[in-house]
Structure formats: structure tokens, C-alpha cells
N, C-alpha and C positions, 0 to 999 in steps of 0.2 A: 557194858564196860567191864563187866566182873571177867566175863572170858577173854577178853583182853589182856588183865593182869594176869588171869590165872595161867597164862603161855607163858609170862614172865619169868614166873615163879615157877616154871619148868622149863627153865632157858637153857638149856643143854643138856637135856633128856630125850634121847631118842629111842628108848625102851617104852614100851607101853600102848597106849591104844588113846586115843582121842575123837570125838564124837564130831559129826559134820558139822553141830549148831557151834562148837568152840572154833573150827579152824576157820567158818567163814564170818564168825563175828570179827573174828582176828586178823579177815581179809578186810572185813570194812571199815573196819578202824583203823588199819594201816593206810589204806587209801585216802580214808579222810586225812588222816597228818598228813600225806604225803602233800596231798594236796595244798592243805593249808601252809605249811611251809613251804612250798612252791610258791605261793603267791607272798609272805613274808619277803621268801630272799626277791622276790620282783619288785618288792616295796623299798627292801633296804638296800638294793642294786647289788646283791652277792651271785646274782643268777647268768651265770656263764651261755649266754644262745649257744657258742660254738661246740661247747661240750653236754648242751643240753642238758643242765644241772645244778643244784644251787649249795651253796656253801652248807645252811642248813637240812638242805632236803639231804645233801649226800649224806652229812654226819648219823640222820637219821638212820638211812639204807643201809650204813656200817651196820649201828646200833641192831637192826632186826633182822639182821640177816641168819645169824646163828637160830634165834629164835621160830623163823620164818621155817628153815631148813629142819628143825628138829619137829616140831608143829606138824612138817608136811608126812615125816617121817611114821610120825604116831597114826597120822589119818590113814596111813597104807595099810597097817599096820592093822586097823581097824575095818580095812575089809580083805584081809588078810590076804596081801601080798607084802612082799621083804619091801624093806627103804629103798634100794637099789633099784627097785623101778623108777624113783625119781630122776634117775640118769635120761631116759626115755624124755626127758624135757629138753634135750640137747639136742634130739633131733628134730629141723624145722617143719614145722606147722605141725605136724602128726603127733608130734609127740606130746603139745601143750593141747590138742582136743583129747588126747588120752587121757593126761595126766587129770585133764577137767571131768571126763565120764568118772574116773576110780573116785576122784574127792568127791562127787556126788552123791554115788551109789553111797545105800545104806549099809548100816552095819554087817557083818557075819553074828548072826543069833549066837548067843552065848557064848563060850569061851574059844578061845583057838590059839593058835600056839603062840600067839604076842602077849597073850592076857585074858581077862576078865572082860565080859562086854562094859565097855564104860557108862553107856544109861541103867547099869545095874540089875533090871528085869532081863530076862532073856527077851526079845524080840517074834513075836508070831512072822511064820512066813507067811503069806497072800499069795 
């Protein structure tokens, strides 16, 4: 939950480097609200079928989007490539199994021109 908040608390920072274990805690824990508020608005009858979405779940999607977007930003960042590769998600299907191999892949070992490796140690290659 700490990596959760701690995206928060760099809610429109796109400078810097972010480490895989934050961005996908930050996947899971988004998912889970989304989720949960999904079934809320299905509870309290806010949930639109035709527009496929619900009064709270949108408010939420507003709420993380900036965060979601800056988040993704730092992850590139961190295996150093610019942000600008996140465009690369516009294009269908190719673009979102890319955008999945970069947030995977590990770091770039020590510093590179976004930053500071964010696990601190430099990383051994294998």
C-alpha cells in the first residue's frame, strides 16, 4: 500500500526514475479500486451498461489518470527510454505488448540520464 501512496505523493512528476516493484503495486491497487467501485456503483445503480461505467468508478479514472500517466513516465525512464515512448500505446495491439515488455524489463544498472538508479545499489548484469 506504501507504493501506492508514494505515486501520490508524486502526482505530477514526470522527471525521475521509478522502480518496477512501485509501478506495479500501483497497477494492483488500481485495479483493485477499480474494481471495487465497479461493483459499488452496480450496488447503488450509478453504473451506466451503455456507456460501460460507473459514476464512482469514472470519478476515480479522472482522479488517477495524471498520476497513472506520470508513474508510467518515470518507469521508462528507468530503463531508459524518454516518456514519449508511451505514445507507442496508441497504436493497437503492438503497441500495449511493447509498452508491457519496457515496464517489465529491469532497470538500466546505475545512473543514466533520467537519474539515480532508484533501488539505490547499482544492479549486477547476469
Amino acid at each position: 500500500m506504501s507504493w501506492y501512496i508514494e505515486a501520490f505523493k508524486k502526482y505530477a512528476v514526470f522527471s525521475g526514475r521509478s522502480r518496477r516493484k512501485e509501478y506495479w503495486y500501483f497497477v494492483l491497487f488500481n485495479v483493485i479500486a477499480a474494481v471495487v467501485l465497479s461493483l459499488i456503483d452496480m450496488l447503488l445503480g450509478t453504473f451506466s451498461s451503455s456507456s460501460n461505467i460507473g459514476l464512482l468508478s469514472g470519478i476515480y479514472s479522472l482522479a488517477v489518470i495524471i498520476p497513472t500517466l506520470a508513474l508510467s513516465v518515470r518507469r521508462l525512464h528507468d530503463t531508459d527510454r524518454s516518456g514519449w515512448w508511451i505514445l507507442i500505446g496508441l497504436v493497437p495491439l503492438i503497441g500495449s505488448i511493447v509498452l508491457l515488455v519496457f515496464y517489465v524489463m529491469d532497470s538500466t544498472p546505475g545512473q543514466n540520464r533520467f537519474g539515480p538508479n532508484p533501488k539505490g545499489a547499482t544492479s549486477r548484469v547476469v
